[in-house]
N, C-alpha and C positions, 0 to 999 in steps of 0.2 A: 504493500500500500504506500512505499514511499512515493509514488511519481503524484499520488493522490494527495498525499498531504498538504504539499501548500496551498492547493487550492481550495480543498475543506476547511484550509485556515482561515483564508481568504474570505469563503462562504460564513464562517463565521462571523466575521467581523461583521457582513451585513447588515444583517440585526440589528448594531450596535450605530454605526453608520446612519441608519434608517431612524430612529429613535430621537439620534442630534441634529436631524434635518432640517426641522420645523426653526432651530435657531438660525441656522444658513437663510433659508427661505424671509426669515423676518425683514432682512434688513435691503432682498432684493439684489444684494452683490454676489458674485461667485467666490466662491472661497476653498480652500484648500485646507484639505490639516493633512500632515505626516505624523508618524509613528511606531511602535512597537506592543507586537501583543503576544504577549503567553498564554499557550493553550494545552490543558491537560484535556481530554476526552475519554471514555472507555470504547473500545473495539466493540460491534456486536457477534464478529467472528471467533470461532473457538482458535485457540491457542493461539491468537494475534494481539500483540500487547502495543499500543502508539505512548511513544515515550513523549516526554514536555518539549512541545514545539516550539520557539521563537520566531515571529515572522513580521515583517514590515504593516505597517498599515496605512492605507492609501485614502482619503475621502474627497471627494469632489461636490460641491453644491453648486447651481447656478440658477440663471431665470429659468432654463428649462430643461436643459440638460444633466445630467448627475453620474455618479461614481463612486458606490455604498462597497467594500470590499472588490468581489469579484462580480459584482451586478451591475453593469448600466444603462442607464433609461434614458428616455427620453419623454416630461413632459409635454402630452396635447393639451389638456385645459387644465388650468386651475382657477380655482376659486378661493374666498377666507373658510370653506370648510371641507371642500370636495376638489379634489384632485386623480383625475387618469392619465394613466403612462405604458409606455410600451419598454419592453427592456430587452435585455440579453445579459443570463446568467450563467456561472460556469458550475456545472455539475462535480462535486469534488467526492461523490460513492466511489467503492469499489478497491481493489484490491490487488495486490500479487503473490499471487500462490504463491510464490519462493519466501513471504513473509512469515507463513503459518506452516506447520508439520502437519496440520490436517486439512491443510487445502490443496497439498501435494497432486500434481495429476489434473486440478481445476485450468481451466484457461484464464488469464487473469478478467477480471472486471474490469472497464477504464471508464473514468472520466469524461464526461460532455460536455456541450453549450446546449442550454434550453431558451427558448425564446417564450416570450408573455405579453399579457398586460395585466396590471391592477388597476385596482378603483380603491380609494383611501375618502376616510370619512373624518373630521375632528370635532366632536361634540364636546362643547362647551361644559368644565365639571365631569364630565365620562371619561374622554379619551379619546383615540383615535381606532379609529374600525378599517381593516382593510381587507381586501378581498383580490386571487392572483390567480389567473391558471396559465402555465408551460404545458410546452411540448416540446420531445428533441429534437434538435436540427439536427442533429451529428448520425441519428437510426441506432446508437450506441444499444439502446434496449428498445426503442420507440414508442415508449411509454411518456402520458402522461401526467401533471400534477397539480391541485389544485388545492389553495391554502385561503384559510380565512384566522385571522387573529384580531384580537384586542390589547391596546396599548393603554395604559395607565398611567396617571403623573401622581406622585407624594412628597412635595418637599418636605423636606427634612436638614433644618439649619441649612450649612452649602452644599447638602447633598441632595441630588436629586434622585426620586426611586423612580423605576420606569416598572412595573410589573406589569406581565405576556402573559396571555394566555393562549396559544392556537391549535388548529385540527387539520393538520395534511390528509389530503384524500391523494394514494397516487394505485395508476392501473396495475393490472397483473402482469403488463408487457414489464413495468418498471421494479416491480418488486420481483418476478421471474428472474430476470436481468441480473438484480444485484443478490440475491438469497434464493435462486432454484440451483440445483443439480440437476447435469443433462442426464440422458441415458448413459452417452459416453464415458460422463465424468464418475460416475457410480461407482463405487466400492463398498465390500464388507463394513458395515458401521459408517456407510456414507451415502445412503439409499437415493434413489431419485428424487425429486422433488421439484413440483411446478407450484410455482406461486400464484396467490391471485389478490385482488385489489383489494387495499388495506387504507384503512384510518387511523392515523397518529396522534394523538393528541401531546404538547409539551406545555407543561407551564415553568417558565423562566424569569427572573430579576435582573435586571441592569442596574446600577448606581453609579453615578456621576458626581464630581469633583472637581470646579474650576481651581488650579496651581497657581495663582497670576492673572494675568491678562489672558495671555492667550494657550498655556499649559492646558493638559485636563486630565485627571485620573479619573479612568472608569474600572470596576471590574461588574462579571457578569455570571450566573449559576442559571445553567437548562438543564431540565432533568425532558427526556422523550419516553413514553409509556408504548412499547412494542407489541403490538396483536398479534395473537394465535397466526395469522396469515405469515409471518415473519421467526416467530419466536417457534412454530414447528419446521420449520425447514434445520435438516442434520448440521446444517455451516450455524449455526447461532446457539450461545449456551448464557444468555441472558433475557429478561422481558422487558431492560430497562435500560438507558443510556444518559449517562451523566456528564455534562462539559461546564468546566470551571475557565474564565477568561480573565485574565490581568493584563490590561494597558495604560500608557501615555500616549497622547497626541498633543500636536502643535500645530495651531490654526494660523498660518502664514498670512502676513499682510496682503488685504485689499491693492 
């Protein structure tokens, strides 16, 4: 799973990107922040351990344009509560047999681009509601995915809390793809298995920290709740998935 990791790093960082957007958007300018973030995650694969990543972190805001990790958009309208956009995201699943002792024999999994759009909502006192569906351009599995979450605000003295809640729906081509065994690939204690279309639910924390002016310490905790659709396929020996995020960012002058 090395060639996957930066980019699942990347994918991560979105989230997190997405979240601090609304302060880019407020003032109308394009703005940039660099950075660095650590990431621990658990594998859903058996005997595949992902050690503590460090990786760059990149954000772009603009009038309409944007740059959230490894996702960028493009928005069509926006408004003071309702905003749609079209993107292109990078798929960071998947895997290399040579990683795991019991994926021996698997053909690896790779990595994609999925393209979309969302629809984003900001209710005054609520939060922000949004809604996304992909599909891959790449045929990698040809599967695809559709996510609805809610975004929350808590200040808290200089911290700000952001608490998630959302529910991926993705097809059986996608989950097939990254958690079935072919006929071919089948061994003693590694039986066949075809996947089908699964619902994820994750509920996740962000918290934020301006350093300065233009500094910011976030760190971030997602836990992902895995369905029987996933969690019976022979490659998985968990039901749950937990990612811890620590960064800084620097919001480069206007």
């Amino acid at each position: 799973m090395k060639t996957a990791l930066p980019l699942l790093a990347a994918l991560l960082a979105a989230p997190l990107a997405h979240a601090q957007a609304t302060d880019a958007q407020s003032d109308g300018q394009p703005r940039w922040t660099l950075g660095l973030i650590a990431i621990e995650r658990d594998a859903p694969y058996r005997q595949l351990d992902e050690d503590l990543l460090v990786v760059p972190l990149v954000r772009f805001e603009g009038e309409r344009a944007y740059l959230r990790g490894l996702r960028g958009g493009f928005r069509l309208t926006e408004g003071d509560t309702f905003e749609t956009s079209v993107f292109l995201q990078a798929r960071g699943d998947g895997y290399e047999a040579a990683d795991s002792p019991f994926l021996a024999g698997m053909d690896d999994r790779r990595f994609s681009l999925d393209g979309g759009v969302a629809l984003s909502w900001r209710v005054p006192r609520v939060g922000q509601f949004e809604l996304s569906a992909a599909i891959d351009l790449l045929d990698r599995s040809g599967g695809q995915e559709v996510d609805a979450s809610w975004t929350g605000y808590v200040p808290a003295g200089q911290w700000r809390i952001l608490p998630t809640v959302s529910l991926r729906w993705q097809s059986a081509d996608l989950v097939d793809y990254y958690y079935g065994v072919r006929d071919a690939e089948a061994l003693p204690g590694r039986p066949a298995y075809a996947g089908d279309a699964a619902l994820l639910p994750e509920i996740s924390v962000l918290a934020t920290r301006p350093l300065g002016k233009r500094w910011q310490l976030f760190a971030r905790v997602g836990h992902t709740f895995l369905p029987s659709e996933i969690t019976d396929s022979p490659l998985v020996d968990d039901d749950r998935r937990t990612s811890i995020i620590l960064g800084l960012g620097y919001a480069l002058p206007d």
